[in-house]
C-alpha positions in Angstrom: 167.5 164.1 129.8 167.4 162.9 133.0 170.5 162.7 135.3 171.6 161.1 138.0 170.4 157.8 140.7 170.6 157.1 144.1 168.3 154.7 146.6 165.6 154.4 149.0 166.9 153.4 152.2 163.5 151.9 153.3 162.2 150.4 150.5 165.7 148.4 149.3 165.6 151.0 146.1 168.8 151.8 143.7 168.2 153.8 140.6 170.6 154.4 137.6 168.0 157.4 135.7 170.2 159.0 132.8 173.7 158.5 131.5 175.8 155.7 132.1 178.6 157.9 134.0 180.9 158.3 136.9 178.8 160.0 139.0 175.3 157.8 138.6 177.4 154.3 138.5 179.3 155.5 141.8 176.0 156.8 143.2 174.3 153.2 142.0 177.5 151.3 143.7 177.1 152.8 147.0 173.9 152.0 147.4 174.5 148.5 146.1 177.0 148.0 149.1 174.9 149.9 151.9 172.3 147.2 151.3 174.3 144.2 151.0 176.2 145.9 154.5 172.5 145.9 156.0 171.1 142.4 155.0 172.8 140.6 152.1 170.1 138.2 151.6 166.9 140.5 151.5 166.5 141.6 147.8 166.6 144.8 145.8 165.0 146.2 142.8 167.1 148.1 140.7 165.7 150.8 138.3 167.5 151.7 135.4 166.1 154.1 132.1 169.3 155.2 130.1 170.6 156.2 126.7 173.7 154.6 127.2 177.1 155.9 127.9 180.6 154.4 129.1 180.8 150.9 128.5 183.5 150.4 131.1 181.2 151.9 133.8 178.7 149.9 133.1 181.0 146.9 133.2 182.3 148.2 136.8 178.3 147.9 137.7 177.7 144.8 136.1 181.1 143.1 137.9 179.9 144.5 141.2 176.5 142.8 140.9 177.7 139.7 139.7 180.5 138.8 141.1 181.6 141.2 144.1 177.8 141.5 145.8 176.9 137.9 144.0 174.6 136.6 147.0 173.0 140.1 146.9 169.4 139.1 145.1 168.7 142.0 142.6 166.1 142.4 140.2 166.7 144.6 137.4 163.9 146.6 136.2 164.5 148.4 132.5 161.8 150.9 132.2 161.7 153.6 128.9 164.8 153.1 126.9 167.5 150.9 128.3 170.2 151.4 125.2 173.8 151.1 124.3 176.2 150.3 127.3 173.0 150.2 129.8 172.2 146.6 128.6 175.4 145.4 130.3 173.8 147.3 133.2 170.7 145.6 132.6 172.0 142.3 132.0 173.4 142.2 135.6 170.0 141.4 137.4 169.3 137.7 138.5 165.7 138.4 137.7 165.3 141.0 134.3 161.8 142.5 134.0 160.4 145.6 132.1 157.6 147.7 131.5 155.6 147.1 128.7 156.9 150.1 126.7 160.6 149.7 127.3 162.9 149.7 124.5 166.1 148.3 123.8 168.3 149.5 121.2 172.2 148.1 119.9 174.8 149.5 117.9 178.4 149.9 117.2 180.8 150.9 119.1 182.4 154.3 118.1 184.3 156.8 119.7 184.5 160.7 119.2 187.0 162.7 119.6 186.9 167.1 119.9 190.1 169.4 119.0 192.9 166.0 119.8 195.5 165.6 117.8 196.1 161.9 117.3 198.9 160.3 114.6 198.9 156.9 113.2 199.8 154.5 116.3 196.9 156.6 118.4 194.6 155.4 116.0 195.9 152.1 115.3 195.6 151.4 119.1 192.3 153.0 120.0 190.7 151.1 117.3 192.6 148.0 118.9 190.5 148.5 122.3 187.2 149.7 120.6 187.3 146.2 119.0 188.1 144.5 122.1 185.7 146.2 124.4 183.0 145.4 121.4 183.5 142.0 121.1 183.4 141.3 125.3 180.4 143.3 125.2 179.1 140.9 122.5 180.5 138.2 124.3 178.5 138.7 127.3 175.2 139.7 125.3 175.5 136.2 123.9 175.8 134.4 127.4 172.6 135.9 128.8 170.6 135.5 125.7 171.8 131.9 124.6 172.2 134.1 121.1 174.9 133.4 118.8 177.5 135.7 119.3 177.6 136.7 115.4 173.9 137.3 115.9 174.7 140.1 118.5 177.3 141.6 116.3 174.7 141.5 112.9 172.0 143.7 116.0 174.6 146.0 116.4 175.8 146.6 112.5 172.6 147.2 111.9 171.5 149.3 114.7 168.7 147.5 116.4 165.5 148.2 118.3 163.9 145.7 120.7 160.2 146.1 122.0 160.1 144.9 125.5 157.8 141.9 123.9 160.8 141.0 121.6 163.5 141.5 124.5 161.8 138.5 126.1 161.6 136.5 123.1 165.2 136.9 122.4 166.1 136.2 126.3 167.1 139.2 127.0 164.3 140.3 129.5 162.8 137.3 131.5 159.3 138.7 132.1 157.0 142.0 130.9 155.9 143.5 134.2 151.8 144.0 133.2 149.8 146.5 134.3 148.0 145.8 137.3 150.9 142.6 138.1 151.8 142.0 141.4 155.4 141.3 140.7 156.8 139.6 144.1 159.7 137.3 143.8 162.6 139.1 144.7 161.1 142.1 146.5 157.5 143.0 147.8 157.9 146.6 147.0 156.8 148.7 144.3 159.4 150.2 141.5 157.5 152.7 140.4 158.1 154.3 144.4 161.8 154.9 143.3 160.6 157.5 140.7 158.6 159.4 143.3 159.0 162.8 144.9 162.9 163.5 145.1 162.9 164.8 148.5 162.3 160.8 149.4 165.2 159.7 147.5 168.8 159.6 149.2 171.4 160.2 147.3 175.1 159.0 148.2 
């Protein structure tokens, strides 16, 4: 799978390609603030194809975006499969487009756990934060979507695939960028230069 993010200083790029992690939400981050240092009112498009991953990183992103860098205008752009805890990522844009073969995908929360020993009260309070951390990841699902919040919770029990047709028709996505569309309103540049040639990518 693909690993890792970073921005095009020209072109107002950030990219979050792979695993919703330490290193590509703190790579994502620092780009987020080197344009906002640089002009906090010219917009950026923000790439983002991802299995999922930590659901408190992508919370850290989504709290920069909307509340830290709030006057920053950024336009999220979900392209192949934008699942799990990259929705919250996602969800972060002011403007929320995707490519017509994007997929979204929900499920429960869960947690794994290799050679740890844990007794009854380590249980009893990791499955008091899963449930915490699920239902304020529901929570926001609902706000952007204008969804019920049990409606959320039923996409997630069930484990649920979105088209990027059906992401818009649920309010998750605003738009389907087309082929041959000239998207424009938040940034005159292409997205599709941020998956070019890695030599033009810098990485922080």
């Amino acid at each position: 799978m693909i690993s890792g993010g970073g921005c095009m200083i020209r072109k107002r790029h950030v990219a979050l390609l792979g695993d919703v992690n330490l290193e590509n939400c703190d790579k994502a981050i620092q780009c987020l603030y080197k344009f906002y240092e640089e002009d906090p009112n010219e917009g950026i498009d923000f790439v983002i194809t991802s299995l999922g991953g930590s659901s408190d990183l992508a919370f850290m992103v989504y709290d920069t975006v909307r509340f830290i860098l709030s006057d920053l205008p950024v336009r999220i752009i979900g392209v192949g499969d934008v699942q799990s805890a990259a929705i919250i990522v996602f969800l972060s844009g002011q403007e929320r487009i995707v490519t017509p073969n994007t997929k979204f995908f929900f499920h429960e929360f869960s947690r794994s756990f290799e050679h740890v020993e844990l007794n009854t009260s380590d249980f009893q309070r990791i499955t008091l934060q899963i449930i915490h951390d699920q239902d304020n990841y529901i929570r926001v699902v609902a706000e952007h979507t204008n969804q019920a919040p049990h409606e959320v919770r039923r996409w997630m029990q069930k484990g649920t695939f979105f088209t990027a047709a059906q992401a818009v028709d649920i309010g998750l996505a605003h738009s389907v960028w087309e082929p041959g569309e000239d998207s424009t309103k938040t940034n005159k540049k292409k997205f599709v230069d941020v998956l070019g040639a890695p030599s033009r990518l810098a990485v922080y």
